[in-house]
NUPARO-556192 format. One line per 5 residues: number of its first residue (from 0); for each residue x, y, z negated of C-alpha. Coordinates in Angstrom, 3 decimals. Layout:
# NUPARO-556192
NUM	X Y Z  ...
//
This chain:
# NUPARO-556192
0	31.108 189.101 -148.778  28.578 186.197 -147.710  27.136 185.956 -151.394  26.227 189.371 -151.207  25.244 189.337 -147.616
5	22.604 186.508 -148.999  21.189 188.753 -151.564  20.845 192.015 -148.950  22.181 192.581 -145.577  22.941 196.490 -146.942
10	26.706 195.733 -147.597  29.353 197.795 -146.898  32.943 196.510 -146.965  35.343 199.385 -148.080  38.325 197.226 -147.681
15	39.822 193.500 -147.413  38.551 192.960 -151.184  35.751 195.388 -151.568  32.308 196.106 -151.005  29.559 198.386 -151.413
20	25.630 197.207 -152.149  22.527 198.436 -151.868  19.682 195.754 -153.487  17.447 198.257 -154.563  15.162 196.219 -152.442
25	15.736 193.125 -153.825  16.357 193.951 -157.694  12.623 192.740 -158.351  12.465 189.726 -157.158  15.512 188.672 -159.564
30	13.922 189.799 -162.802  15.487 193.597 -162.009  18.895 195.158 -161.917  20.889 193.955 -164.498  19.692 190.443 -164.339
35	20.826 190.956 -160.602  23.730 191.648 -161.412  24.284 189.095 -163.738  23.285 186.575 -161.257  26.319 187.763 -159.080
40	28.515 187.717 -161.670  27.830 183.817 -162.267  27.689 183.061 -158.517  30.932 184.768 -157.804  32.539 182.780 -160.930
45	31.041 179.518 -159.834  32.090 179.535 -156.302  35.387 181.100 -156.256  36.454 181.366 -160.612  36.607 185.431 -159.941
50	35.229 187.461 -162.655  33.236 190.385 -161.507  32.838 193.876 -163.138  29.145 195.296 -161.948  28.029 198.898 -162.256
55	24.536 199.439 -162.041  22.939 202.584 -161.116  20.495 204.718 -159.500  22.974 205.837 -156.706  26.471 205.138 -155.598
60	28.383 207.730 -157.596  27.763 206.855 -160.975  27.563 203.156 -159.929  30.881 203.465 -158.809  32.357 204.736 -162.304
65	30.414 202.463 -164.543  32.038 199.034 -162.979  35.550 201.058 -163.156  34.115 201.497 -167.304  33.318 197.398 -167.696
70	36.933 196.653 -165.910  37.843 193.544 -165.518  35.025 191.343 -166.619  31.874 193.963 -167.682  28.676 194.420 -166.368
75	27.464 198.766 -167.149  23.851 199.578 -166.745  23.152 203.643 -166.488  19.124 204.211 -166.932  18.191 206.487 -164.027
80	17.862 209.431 -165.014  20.791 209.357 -167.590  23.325 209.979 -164.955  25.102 213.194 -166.150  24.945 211.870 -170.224
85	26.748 208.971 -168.839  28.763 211.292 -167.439  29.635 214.067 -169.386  32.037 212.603 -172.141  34.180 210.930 -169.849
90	37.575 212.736 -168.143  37.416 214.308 -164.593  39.768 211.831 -163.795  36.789 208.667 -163.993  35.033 211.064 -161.223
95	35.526 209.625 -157.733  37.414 212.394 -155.579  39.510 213.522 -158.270  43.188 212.562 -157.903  46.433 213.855 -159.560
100	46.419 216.823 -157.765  42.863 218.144 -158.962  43.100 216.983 -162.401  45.977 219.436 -162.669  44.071 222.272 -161.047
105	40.953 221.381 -163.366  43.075 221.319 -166.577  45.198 224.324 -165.582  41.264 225.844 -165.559  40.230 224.756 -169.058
110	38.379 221.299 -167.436  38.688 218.228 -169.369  35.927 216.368 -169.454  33.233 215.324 -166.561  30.365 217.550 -168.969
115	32.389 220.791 -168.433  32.572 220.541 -164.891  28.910 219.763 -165.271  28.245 223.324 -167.281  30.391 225.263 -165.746
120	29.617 227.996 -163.075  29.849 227.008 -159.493  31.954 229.902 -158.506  35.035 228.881 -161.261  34.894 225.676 -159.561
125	35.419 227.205 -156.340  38.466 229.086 -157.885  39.779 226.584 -158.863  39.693 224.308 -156.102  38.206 226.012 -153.268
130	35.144 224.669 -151.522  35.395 221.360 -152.865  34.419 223.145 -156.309  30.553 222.930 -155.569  31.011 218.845 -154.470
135	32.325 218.581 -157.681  29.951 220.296 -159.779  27.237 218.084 -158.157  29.039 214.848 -158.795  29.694 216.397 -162.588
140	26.025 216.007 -162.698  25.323 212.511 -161.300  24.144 213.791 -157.907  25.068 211.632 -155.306  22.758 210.630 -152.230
145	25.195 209.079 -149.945  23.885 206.014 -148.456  25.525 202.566 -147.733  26.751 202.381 -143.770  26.951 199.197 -142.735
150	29.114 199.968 -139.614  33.012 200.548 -140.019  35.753 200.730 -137.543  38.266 197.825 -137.433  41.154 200.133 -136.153
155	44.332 200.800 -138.492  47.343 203.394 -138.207  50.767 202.430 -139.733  54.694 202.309 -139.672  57.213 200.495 -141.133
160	60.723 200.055 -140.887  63.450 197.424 -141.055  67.126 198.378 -143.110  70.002 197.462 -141.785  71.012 196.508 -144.987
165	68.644 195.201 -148.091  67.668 197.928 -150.638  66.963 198.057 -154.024  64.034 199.879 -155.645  65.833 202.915 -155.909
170	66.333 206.471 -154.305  66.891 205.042 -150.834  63.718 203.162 -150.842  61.214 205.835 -152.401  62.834 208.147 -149.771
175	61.788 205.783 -146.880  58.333 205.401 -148.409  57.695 208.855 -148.500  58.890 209.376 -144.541  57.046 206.436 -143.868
180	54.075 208.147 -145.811  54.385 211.541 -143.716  54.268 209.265 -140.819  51.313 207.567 -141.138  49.703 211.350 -142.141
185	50.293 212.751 -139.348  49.245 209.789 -136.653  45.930 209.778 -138.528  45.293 213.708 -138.142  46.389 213.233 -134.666
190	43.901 210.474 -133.924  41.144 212.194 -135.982  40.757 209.686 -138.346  40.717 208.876 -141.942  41.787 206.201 -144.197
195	39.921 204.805 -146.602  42.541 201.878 -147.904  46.208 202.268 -147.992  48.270 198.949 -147.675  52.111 198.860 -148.691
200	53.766 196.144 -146.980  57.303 194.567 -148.560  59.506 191.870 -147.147  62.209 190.483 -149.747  65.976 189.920 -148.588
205	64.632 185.878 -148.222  61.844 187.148 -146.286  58.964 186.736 -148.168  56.076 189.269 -147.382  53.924 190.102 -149.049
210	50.816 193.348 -149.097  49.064 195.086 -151.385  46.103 197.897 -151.152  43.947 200.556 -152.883  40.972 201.850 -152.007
215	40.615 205.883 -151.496  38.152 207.642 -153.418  37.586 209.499 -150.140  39.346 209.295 -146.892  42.427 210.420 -145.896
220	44.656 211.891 -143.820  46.952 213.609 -146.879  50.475 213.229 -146.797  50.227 213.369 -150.324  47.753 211.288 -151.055
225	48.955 208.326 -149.052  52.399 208.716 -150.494  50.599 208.718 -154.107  48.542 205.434 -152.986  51.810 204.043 -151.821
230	53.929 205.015 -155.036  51.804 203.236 -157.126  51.291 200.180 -155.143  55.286 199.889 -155.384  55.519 200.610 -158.466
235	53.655 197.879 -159.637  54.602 195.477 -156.853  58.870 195.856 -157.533  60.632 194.388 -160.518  64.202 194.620 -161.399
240	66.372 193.040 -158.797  64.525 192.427 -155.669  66.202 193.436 -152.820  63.611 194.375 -149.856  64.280 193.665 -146.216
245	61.666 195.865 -144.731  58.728 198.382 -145.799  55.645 199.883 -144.554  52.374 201.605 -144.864  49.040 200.714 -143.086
250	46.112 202.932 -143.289  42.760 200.985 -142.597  39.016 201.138 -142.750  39.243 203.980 -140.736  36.374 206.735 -140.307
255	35.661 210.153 -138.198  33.827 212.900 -138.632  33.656 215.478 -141.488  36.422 214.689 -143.874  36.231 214.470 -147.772
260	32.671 212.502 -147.754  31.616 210.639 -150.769  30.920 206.799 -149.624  30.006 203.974 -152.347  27.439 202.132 -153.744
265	28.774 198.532 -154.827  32.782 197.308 -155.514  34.178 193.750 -155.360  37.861 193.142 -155.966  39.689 189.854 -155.065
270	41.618 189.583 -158.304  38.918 190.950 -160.483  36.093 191.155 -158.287  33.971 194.557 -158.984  30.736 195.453 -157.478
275	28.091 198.517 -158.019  24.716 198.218 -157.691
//
């Protein structure tokens, strides 16, 4: 986070190992965007050996999907004003906000690609997915003009639990997630909050422990959702044979207010360090 506190004080930390940007200010003075962000890249690589994966664009949306395009090492320029082209051939599922859950619902509707959203008619949006359907149609089109906050709660909801016995990565353990999962849910609709990063926390039968996180495309407080962040984190977290001690679920970077609002401009990952411009 300091290197890209030294280029702009506009950054917003979405969790442990990201980050959002704003240098729109600053772009300039570096010879523009792109050789901004190629400055980044080489700091980042030359004081910690991290590759980083920059999106550049004109706001935080499409930013946002063209770093998750140059994954794990690319740097993706959109030309403002070429938001929605960018756009349009790509699946819904590259559009920030659209899970499992609403890919179905868009498919089931004749949606496959990010264009079609983008062409369709408001109202079958809404049909299809109620009144997120006009969000979505204005994301289809590369309209985004969410800002970067640079203020963020430091307060986290989770559970865990300790077996009595050491599990496997079976039906005994996914079952526990997913109570764990409906746990968490409903302490963060009681408190009013949102996550924005789900952590799953493992401890092996020797007592190693170890976490891992994903980011949100928008906050939560879905049972769902944080059992679909959680699912995947284990799943690529367990191999055959360990034997786990204890499991939980932390939701952090929590926020209030109107649910379901879109909040990115710039990414960096730890292990493959993104950011959007």
């Amino acid at each position: 986070m300091a290197l890209f506190r030294e280029v702009t004080p506009l950054v917003e930390p979405l969790s442990l190992d990201e980050a959002f940007l704003d240098a729109s200010q600053q772009a300039d003075e570096h010879g523009g965007p792109y050789s901004l962000a190629r400055y980044l890249k080489a700091q980042v690589k030359e004081r910690t050996g991290l590759t980083l994966s920059v999106g550049v664009a004109a706001n935080k949306l499409v930013a946002k999907v063209a770093s998750d395009r140059g994954k794990p090492d690319g740097l993706v320029l959109v030309p403002e004003g070429g938001e929605a082209e960018f756009l349009a051939p790509l699946k819904t599922r590259a559009l920030w906000g659209v899970g499992p859950k609403a890919e179905m619902a868009l498919s089931a509707a004749g949606f496959q690609t990010i264009g079609q959203i983008a062409a369709a008619e408001p109202a079958r949006l809404e049909t299809a997915l109620g009144s997120r359907g006009r969000w979505l149609y204005a994301l289809a089109r590369g309209l985004d003009d969410s800002r970067v906050s640079t203020e963020h709660q430091r307060k986290s909801v989770g559970a865990e639990n300790t077996f009595p016995r050491d599990l496997t990565d079976g039906p005994a353990l996914r079952a526990e997630l997913d109570r764990i999962a409906q746990s968490v849910a409903r302490r963060l609709e009681r408190s009013g909050f949102r996550a924005r990063t789900i952590v799953l926390k493992l401890r092996y039968a020797n007592f190693h422990t170890i976490t891992r996180q994903s980011s949100q495309p928008l906050p939560t407080d879905d049972s769902g959702e944080v059992m679909a962040a959680a699912t995947a984190l284990l799943d690529s977290a367990a191999k055959p044979g360990d034997l786990f001690r204890l499991i939980g679920i932390h939701a952090t970077n929590l926020v209030t207010g109107e649910p379901r609002q879109m909040e990115l401009w710039v990414q960096m990952r730890e292990a493959a360090r993104e950011t959007r411009l």
